[in-house]
C-alpha positions in Angstrom: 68.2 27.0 218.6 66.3 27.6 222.0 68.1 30.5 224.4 68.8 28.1 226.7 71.6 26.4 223.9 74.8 27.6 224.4 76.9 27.2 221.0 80.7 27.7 221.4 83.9 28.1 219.3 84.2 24.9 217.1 80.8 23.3 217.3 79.2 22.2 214.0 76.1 23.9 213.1 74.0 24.4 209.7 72.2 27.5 208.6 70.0 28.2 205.7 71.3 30.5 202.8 69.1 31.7 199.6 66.8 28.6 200.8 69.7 26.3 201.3 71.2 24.5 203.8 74.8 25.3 204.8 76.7 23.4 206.9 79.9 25.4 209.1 81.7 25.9 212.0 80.9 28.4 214.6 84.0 30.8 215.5 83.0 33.6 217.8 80.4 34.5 220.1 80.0 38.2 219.4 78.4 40.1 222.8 79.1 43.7 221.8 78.6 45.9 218.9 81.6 45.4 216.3 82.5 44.7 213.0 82.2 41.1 211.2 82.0 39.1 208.0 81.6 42.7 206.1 79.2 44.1 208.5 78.3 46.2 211.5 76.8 43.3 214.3 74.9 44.8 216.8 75.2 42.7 219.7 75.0 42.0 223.1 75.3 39.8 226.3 72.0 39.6 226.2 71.2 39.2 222.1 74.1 37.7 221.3 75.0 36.4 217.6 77.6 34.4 216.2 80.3 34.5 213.8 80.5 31.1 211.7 82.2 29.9 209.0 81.2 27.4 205.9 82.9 24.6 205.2 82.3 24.4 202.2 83.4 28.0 200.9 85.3 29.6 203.7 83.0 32.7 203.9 82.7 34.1 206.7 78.8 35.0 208.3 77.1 36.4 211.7 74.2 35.0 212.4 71.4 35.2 215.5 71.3 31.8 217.7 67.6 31.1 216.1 69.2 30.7 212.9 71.9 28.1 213.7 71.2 24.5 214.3 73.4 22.1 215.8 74.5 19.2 213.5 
């Protein structure tokens, strides 16, 4: 994902985990530092990551905008 992607609440997107491919649903833009998916997300306007969710499992994950792909 280049920065000048914008992802938003209910876009598809896929993600790799332990070197495979998940497929999900993006849920939040996260611009501040706060707790998600089990973890402190340090975050900003300017670094922003986002909170997704796998269709296949339900779980819950943050990830950085470099790591997501749009399906």
């Amino acid at each position: 994902m280049t920065p000048d992607e914008k992802l938003g609440k209910g876009d598809h997107v896929s993600w790799s985990s332990h070197g495979q491919k998940v497929e999900g649903t993006v849920e939040q833009k996260i611009t501040k530092r706060t707790e998600a998916a089990g973890r402190t997300v340090d975050a900003s306007k300017d670094d922003p990551q986002y909170k997704v969710k796998s269709d296949k499992t339900g779980r819950e994950a943050v990830h950085k905008p470099g790591a997501l792909h749009r399906d």
